[in-house]
Wavefront OBJ file of the C-alpha trace (Angstrom):
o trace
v 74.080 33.053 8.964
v 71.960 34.558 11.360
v 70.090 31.159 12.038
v 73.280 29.824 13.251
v 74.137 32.865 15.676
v 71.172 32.383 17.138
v 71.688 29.007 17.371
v 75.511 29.114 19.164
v 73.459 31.727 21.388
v 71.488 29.321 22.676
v 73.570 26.665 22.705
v 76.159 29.249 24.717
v 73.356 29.872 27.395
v 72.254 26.508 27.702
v 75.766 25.595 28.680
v 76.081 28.361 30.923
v 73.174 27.319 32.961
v 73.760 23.836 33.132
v 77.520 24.752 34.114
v 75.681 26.874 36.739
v 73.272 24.523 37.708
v 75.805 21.593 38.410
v 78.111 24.061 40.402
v 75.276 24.577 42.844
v 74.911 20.592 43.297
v 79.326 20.140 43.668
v 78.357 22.936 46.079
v 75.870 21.046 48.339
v 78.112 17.860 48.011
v 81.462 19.093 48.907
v 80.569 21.999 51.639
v 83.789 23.182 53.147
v 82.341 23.846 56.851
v 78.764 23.310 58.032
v 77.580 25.262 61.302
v 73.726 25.113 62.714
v 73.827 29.146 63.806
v 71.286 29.063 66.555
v 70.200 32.743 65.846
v 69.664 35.834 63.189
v 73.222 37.185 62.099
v 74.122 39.144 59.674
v 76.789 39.058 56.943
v 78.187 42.377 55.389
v 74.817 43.957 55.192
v 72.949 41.165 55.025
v 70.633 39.479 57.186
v 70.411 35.981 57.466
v 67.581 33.859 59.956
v 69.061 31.091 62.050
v 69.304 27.483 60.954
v 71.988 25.325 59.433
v 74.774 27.266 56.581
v 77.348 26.128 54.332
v 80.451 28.118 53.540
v 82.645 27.403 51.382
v 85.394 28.882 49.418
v 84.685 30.852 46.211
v 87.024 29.880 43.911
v 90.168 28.379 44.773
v 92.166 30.846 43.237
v 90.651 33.544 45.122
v 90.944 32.018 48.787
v 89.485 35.567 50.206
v 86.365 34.910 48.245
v 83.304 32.923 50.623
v 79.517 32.414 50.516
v 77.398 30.889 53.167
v 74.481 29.470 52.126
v 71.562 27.811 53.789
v 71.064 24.402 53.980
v 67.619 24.750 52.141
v 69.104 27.037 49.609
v 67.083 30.105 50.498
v 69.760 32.290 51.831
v 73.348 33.011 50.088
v 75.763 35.589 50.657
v 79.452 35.649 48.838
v 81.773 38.036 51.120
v 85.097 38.778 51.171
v 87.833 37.817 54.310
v 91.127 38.574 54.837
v 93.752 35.933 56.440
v 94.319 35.854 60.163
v 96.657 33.984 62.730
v 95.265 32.595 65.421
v 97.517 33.136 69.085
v 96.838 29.334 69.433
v 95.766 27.345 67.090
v 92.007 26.516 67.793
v 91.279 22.652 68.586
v 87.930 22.752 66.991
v 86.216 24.289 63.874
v 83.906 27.404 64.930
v 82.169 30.642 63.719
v 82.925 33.864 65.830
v 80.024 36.521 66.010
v 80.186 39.684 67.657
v 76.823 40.170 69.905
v 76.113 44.013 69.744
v 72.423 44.577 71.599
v 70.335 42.007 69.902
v 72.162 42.032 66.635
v 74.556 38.937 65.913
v 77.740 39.593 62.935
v 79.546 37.266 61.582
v 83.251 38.424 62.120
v 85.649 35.175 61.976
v 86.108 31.764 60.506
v 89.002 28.820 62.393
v 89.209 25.282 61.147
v 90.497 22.794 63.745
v 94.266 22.241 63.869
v 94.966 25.231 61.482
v 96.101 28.976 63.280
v 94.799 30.720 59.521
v 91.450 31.986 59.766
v 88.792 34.438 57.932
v 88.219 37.838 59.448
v 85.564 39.669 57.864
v 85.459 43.203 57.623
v 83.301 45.523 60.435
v 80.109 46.403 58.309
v 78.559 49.555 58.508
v 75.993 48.765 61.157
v 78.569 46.906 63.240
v 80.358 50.823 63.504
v 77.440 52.473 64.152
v 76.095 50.135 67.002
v 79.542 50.337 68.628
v 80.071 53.445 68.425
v 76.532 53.912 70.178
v 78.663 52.790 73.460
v 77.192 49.325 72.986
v 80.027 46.537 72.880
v 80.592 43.740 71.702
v 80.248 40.401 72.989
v 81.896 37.584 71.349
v 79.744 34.408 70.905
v 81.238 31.223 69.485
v 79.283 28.573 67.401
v 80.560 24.913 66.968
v 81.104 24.076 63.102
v 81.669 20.767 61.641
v 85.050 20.907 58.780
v 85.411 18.604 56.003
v 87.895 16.803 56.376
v 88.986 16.298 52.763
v 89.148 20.455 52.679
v 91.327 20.447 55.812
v 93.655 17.918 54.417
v 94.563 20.049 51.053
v 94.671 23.299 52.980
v 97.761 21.691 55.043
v 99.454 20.266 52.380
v 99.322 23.547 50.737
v 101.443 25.072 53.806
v 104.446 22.060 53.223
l 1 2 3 4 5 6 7 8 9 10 11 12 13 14 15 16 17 18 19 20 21 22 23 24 25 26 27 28 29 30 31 32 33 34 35 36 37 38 39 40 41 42 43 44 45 46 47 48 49 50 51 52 53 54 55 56 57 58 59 60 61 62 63 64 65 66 67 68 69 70 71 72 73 74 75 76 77 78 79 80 81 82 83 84 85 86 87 88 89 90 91 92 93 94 95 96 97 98 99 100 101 102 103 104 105 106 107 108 109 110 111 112 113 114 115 116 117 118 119 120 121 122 123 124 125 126 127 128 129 130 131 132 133 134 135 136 137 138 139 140 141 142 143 144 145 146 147 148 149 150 151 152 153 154 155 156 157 158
């Protein structure tokens, strides 16, 4: 009897990790934007060094869930966004960061032809520079959507 718990233990874990495992390689196959971010940022309290990022939705049940990991696999963060409308809705997919000193945060998400974006939270460090009398400076980085992504978001809205 004890053999065989053992033995579903095992057999549990080694499931787990290959579930796991293969999520990470859907994730690098099926990105839902890809941006090169030409500098440091940071997300939530975490800083991240420039080169090319993934993000893509958490679960699909949880559309406020996110991570942004690097291209090499190095860096991930999972983060939380609320929805936002756009005034107009943006003609091209791009990554907003607020520029406070030399410090670069991560603050919204637009897909082309779609006025619903990600707004992430101010972090703690974001406050405390601003309130410093520093402000913010928007900068705006050029992100490639997938299409196929895109295409289910809309027919979700008809």
């Amino acid at each position: 009897m004890k053999n065989r718990l053992l033995m579903m233990s095992a057999m549990l874990m080694a499931v787990g990790l290959w579930m796991a495992l293969g999520s990470s390689q859907v994730y690098a196959q099926d990105p839902d934007m890809v941006a090169n971010i030409p500098f440091k940022f940071m997300v939530e309290n975490t800083r991240l060094p420039a080169g090319k990022y993934m993000i893509k939705r958490v679960d699909d049940a949880d559309s406020n869930a996110l991570e942004i990991r690097s291209a090499d696999d190095h860096v991930s963060v999972v983060f939380l966004a609320e929805s936002t409308q756009a005034n107009q809705t943006p003609n091209k997919s791009e990554l907003v960061f607020n520029r406070i000193g030399d410090k670069y945060f991560l603050n919204q998400i637009w897909s082309a032809d779609d006025n619903t974006g990600e707004q992430l939270p101010v972090s703690r460090m974001e406050k405390k520079l601003e309130m410093g009398g520093t402000k913010a400076e928007i900068h705006r980085v050029a992100a490639m959507h997938k299409i196929k992504h895109h295409m289910k978001r809309q027919a979700e809205k008809e």
